[in-house]
Backbone as CSV, one residue per row, in Angstrom:
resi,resn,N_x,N_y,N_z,CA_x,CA_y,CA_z,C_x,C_y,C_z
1,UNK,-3.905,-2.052,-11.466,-5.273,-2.149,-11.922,-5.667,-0.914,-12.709
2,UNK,-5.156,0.334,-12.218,-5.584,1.652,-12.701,-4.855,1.668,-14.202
3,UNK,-4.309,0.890,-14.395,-3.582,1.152,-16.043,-4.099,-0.315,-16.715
4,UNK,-3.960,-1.229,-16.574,-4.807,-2.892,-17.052,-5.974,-2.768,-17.247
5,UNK,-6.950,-2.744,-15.869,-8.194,-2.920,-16.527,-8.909,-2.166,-17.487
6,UNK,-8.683,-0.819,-17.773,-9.039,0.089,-18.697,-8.549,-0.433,-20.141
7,UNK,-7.360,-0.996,-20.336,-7.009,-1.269,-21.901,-7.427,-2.833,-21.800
8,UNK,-7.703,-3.903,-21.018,-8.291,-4.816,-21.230,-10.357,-4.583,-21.871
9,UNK,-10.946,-3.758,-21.548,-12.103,-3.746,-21.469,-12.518,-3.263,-22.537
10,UNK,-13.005,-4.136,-23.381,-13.821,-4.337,-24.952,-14.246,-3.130,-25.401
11,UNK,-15.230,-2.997,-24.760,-16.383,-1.848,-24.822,-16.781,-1.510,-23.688
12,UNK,-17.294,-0.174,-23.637,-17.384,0.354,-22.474,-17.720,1.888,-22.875
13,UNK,-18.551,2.673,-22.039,-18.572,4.047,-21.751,-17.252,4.861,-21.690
14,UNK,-17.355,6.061,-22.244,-16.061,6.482,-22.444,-15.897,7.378,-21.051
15,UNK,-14.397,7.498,-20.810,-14.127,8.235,-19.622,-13.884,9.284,-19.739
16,UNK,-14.844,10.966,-19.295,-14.183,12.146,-19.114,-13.338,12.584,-18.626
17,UNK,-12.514,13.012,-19.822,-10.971,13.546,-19.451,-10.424,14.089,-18.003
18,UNK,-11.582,15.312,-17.912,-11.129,15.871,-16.252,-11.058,14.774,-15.074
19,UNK,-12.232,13.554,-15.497,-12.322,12.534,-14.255,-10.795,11.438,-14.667
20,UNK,-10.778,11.449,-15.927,-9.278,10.411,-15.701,-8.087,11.455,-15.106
21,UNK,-8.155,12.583,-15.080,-7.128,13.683,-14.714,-7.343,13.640,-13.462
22,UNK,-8.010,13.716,-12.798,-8.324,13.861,-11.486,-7.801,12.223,-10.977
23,UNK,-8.343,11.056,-11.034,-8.014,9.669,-10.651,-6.421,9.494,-10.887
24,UNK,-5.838,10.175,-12.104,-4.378,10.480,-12.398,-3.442,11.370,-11.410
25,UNK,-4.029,12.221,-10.786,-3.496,12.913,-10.239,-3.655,12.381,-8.590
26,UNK,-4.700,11.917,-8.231,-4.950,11.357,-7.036,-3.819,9.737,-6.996
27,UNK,-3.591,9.469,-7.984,-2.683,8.284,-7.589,-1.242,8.634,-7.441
28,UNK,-1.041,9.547,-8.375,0.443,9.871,-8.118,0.443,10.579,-7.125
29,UNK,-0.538,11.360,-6.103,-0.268,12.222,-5.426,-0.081,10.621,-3.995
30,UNK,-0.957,9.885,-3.919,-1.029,9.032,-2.856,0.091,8.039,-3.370
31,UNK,0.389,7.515,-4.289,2.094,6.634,-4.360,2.713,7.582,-4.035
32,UNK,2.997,8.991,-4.431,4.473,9.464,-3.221,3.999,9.712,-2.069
33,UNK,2.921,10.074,-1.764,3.256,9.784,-0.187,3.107,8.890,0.615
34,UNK,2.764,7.511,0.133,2.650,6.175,0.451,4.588,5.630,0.158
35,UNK,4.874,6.370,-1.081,6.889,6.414,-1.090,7.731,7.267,0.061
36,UNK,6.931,7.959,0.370,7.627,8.952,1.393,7.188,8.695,2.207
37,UNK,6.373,8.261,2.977,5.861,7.565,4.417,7.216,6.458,4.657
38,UNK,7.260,5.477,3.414,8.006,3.912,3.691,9.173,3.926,3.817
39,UNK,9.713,5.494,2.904,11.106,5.883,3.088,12.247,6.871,3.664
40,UNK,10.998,7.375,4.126,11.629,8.500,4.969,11.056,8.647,6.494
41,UNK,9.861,8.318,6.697,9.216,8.023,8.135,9.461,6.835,8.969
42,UNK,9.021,5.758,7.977,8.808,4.384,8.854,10.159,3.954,9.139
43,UNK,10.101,3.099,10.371,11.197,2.087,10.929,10.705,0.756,11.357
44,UNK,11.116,-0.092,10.423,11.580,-0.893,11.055,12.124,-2.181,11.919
45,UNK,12.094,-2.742,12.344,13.425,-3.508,13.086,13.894,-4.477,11.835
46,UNK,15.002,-5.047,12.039,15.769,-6.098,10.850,14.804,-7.209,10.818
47,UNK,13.996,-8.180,11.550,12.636,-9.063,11.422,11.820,-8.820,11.285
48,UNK,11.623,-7.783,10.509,10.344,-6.770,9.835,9.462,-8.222,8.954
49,UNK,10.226,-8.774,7.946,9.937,-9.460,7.315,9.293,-10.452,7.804
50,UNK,9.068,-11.429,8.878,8.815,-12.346,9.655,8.023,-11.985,10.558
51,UNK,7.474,-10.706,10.874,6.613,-9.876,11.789,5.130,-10.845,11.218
52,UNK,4.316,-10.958,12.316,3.120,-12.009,11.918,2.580,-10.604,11.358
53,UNK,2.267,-9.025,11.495,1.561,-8.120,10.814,2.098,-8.142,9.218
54,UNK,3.408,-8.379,9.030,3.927,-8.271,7.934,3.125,-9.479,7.310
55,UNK,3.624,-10.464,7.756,3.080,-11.764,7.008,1.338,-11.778,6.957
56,UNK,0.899,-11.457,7.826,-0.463,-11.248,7.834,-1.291,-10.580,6.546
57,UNK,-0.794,-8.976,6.617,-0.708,-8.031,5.781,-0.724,-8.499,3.968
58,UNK,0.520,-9.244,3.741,1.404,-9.288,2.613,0.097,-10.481,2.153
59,UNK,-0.381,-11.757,3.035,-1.557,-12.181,2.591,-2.612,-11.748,1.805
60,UNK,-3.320,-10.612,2.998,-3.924,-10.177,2.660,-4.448,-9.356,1.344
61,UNK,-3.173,-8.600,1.217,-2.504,-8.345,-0.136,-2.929,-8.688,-1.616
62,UNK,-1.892,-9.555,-1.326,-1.928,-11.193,-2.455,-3.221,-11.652,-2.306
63,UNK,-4.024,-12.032,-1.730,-5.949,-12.600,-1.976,-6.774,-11.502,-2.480
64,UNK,-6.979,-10.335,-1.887,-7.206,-9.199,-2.194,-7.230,-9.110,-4.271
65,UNK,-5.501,-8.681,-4.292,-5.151,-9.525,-5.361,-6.119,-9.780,-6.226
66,UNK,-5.728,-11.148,-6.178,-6.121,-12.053,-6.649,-8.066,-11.878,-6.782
67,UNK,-8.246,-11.675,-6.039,-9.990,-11.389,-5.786,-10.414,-10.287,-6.834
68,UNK,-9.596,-9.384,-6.657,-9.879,-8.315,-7.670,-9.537,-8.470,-9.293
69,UNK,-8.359,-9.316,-9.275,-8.070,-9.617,-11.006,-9.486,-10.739,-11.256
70,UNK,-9.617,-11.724,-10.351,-10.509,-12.432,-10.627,-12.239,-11.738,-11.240
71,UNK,-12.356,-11.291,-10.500,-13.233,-10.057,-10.525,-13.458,-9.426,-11.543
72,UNK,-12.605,-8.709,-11.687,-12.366,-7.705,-12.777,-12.663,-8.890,-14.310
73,UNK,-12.008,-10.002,-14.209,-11.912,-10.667,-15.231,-13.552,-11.078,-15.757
74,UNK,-14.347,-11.524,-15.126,-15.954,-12.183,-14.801,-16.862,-10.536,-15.253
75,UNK,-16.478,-9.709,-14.583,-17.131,-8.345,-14.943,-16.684,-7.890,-16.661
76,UNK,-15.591,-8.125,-17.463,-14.794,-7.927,-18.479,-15.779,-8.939,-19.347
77,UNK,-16.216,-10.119,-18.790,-16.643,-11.212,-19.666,-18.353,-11.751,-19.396
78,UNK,-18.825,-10.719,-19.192,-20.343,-10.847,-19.108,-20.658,-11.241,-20.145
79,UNK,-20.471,-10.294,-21.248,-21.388,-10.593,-22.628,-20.032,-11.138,-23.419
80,UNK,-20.719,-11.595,-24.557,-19.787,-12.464,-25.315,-19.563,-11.408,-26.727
81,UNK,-18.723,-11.120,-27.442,-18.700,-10.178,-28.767,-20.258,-9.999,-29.435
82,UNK,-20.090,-8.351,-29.580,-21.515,-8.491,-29.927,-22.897,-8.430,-29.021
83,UNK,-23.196,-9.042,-27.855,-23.844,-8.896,-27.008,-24.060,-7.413,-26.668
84,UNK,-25.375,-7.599,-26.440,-25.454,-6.029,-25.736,-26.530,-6.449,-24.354
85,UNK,-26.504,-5.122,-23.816,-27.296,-5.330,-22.094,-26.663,-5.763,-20.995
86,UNK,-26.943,-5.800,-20.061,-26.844,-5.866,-18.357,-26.930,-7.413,-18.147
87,UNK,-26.069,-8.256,-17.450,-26.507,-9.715,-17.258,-25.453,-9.417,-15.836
88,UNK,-26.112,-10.650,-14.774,-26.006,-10.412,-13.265,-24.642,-10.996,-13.329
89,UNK,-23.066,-10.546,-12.833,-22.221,-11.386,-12.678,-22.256,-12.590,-11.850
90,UNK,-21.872,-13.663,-11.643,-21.944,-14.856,-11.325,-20.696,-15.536,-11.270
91,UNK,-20.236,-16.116,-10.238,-18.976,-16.932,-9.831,-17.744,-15.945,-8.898
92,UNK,-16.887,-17.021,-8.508,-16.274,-16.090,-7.494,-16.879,-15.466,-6.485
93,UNK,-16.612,-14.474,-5.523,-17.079,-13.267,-5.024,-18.285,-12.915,-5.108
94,UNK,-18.286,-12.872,-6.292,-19.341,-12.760,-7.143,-21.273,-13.557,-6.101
95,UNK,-20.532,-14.588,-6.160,-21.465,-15.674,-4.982,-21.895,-14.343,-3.690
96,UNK,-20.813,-13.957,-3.230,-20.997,-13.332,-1.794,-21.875,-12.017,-2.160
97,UNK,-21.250,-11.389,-3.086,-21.183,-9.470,-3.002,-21.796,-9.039,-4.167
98,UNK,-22.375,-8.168,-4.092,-22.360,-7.545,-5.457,-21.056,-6.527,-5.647
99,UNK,-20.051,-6.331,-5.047,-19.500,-5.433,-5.401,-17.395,-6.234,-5.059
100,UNK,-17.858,-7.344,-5.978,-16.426,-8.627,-5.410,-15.367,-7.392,-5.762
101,UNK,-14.909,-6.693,-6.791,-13.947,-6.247,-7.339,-13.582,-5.144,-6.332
102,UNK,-14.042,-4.463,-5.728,-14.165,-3.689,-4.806,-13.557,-4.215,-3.202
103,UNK,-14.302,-5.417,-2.976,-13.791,-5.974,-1.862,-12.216,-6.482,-2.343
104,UNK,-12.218,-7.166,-3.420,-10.590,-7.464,-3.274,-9.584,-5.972,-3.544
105,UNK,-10.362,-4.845,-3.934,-9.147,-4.232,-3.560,-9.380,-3.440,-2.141
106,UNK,-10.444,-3.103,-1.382,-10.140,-2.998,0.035,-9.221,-3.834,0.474
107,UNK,-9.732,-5.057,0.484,-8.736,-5.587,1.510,-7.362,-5.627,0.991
108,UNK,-6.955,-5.687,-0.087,-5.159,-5.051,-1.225,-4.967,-4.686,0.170
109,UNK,-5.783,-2.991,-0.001,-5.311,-2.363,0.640,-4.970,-2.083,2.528
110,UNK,-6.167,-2.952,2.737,-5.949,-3.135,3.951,-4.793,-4.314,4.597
111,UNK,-4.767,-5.543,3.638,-3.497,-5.803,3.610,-2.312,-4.754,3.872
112,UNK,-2.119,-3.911,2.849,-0.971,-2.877,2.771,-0.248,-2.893,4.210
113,UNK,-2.226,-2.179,4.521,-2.031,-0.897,5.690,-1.181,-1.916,6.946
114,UNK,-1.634,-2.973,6.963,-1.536,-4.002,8.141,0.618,-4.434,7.947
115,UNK,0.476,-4.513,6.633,2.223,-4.812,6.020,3.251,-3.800,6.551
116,UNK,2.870,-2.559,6.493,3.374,-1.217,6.425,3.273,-0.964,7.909
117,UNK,2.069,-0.624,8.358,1.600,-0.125,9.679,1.901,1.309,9.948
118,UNK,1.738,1.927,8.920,2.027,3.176,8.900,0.521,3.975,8.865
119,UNK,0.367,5.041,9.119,-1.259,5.912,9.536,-1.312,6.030,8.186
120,UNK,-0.407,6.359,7.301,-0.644,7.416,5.914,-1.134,5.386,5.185
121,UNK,-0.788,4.480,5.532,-1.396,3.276,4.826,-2.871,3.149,5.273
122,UNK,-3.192,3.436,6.823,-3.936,3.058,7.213,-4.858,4.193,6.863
123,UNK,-4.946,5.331,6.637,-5.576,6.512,5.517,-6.007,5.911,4.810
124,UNK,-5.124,6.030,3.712,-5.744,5.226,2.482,-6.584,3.939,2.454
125,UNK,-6.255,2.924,3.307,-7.096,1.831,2.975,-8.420,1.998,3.684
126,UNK,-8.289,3.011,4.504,-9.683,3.899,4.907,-10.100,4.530,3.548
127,UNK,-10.140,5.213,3.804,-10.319,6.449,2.284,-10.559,5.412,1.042
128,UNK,-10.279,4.224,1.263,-10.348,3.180,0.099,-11.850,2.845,0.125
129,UNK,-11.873,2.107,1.592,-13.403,1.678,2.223,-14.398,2.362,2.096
130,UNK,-14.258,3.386,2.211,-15.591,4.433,2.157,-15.868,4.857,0.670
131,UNK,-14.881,5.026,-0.108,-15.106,5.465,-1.571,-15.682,4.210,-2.002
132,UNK,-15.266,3.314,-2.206,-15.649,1.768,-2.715,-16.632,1.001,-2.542
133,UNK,-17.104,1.437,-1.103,-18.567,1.011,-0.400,-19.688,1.702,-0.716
134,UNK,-18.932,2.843,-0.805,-20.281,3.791,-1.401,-20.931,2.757,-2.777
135,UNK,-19.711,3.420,-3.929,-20.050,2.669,-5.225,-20.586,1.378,-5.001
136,UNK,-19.886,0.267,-4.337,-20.638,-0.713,-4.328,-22.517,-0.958,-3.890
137,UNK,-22.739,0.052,-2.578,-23.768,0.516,-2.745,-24.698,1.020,-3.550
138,UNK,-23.916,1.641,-4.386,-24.786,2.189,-5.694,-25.206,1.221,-6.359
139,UNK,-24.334,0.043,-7.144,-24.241,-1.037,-7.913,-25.074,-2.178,-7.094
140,UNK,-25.009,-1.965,-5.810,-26.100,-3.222,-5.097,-27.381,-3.219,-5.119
141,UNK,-28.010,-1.209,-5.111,-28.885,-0.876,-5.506,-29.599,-0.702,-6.971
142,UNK,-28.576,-0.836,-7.838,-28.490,-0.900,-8.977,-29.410,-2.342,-9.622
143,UNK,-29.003,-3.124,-9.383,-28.696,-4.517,-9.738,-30.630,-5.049,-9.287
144,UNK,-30.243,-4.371,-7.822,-31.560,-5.294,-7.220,-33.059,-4.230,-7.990
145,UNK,-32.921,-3.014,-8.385,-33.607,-2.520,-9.462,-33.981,-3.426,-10.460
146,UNK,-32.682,-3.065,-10.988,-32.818,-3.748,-12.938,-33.388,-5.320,-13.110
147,UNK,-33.214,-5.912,-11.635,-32.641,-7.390,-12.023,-34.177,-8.120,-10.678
148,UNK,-35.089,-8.538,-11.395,-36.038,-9.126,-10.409,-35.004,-10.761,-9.928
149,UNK,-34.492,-11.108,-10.382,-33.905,-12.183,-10.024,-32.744,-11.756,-9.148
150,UNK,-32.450,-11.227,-9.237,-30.755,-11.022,-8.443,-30.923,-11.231,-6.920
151,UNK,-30.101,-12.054,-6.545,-29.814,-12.602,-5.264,-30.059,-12.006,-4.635
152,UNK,-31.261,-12.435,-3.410,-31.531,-11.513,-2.473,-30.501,-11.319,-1.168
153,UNK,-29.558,-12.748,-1.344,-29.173,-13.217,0.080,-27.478,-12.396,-0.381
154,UNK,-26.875,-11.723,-1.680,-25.607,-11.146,-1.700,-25.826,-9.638,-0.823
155,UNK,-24.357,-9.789,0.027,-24.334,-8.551,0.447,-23.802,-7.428,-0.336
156,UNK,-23.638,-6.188,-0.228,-22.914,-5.048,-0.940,-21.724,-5.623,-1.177
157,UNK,-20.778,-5.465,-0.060,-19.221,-5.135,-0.396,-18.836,-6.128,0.425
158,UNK,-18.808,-6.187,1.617,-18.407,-7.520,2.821,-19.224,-8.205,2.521
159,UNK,-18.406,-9.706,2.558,-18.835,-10.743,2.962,-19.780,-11.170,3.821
160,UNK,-21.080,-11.790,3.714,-21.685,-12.172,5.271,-22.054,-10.872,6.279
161,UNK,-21.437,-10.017,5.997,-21.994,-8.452,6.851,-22.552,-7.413,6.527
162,UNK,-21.843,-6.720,4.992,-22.591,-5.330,4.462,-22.718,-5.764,3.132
């Protein structure tokens, strides 16, 4: 997502260098040690694969996924060429949250954490939740500002809860 959605997106506010340096450096620093947790710490057993956490996990994953490309795609396609201004996203997730793109990659990641079962997964898809909820918070508050219409009944980031 961190390399796609940026060269998919039309127009957009430009990103300060130090903040893409910093998001650059925070990913490579968390893929190796999310590589070095899986390959040098964790064990294990040969039915790893068939483990209901694995299979559980690897779901989770994959919807997550999927939730977030979906997402991402509906947020990419608000306005049509040319258009300018703020219009409320609608469909998907979208229905539940104000902040769908967000929830599908928590749960990516909480998938992961659940696949893996490792602390340094279960870190991150923490550290995921709280960064992401925030923003989505921002954007929930955002929205219900700008937007006298905007759904009173969508939550932030969870479904049915926050």
């Amino acid at each position: 997502r961190a390399l796609i959605f940026p060269l998919l997106i039309r127009q957009g506010k430009p990103t300060p260098f130090f903040t893409f340096v910093l998001a650059l450096l925070f990913c490579v620093y968390n893929g190796y040690l999310q590589g070095r947790s899986l390959t040098n710490y964790a064990k294990y057993h040969s039915d790893w694969l068939k483990d209901p956490r694995f299979i559980t996990g690897l779901i989770g994953w994959l919807v997550g996924m999927a939730i977030n490309i979906h997402s991402d795609h509906i947020l990419r396609n608000l306005r049509k060429p040319g258009e300018t201004g703020y219009k409320i996203p609608r469909g998907g997730m979208f229905e539940y949250v104000s902040g769908a793109n967000f929830f599908g990659e928590i749960l990516e990641w909480f998938g992961f954490a659940l696949a893996c079962c490792t602390i340094e997964s279960l870190a991150f898809a923490l550290c995921t939740l709280f960064i992401l909820g925030s923003r989505a918070k921002q954007h929930h508050q955002w929205y219900l500002e700008k937007f006298e219409d905007y759904p009173k009944n969508r939550k932030i980031v969870i479904p049915f809860v926050y």
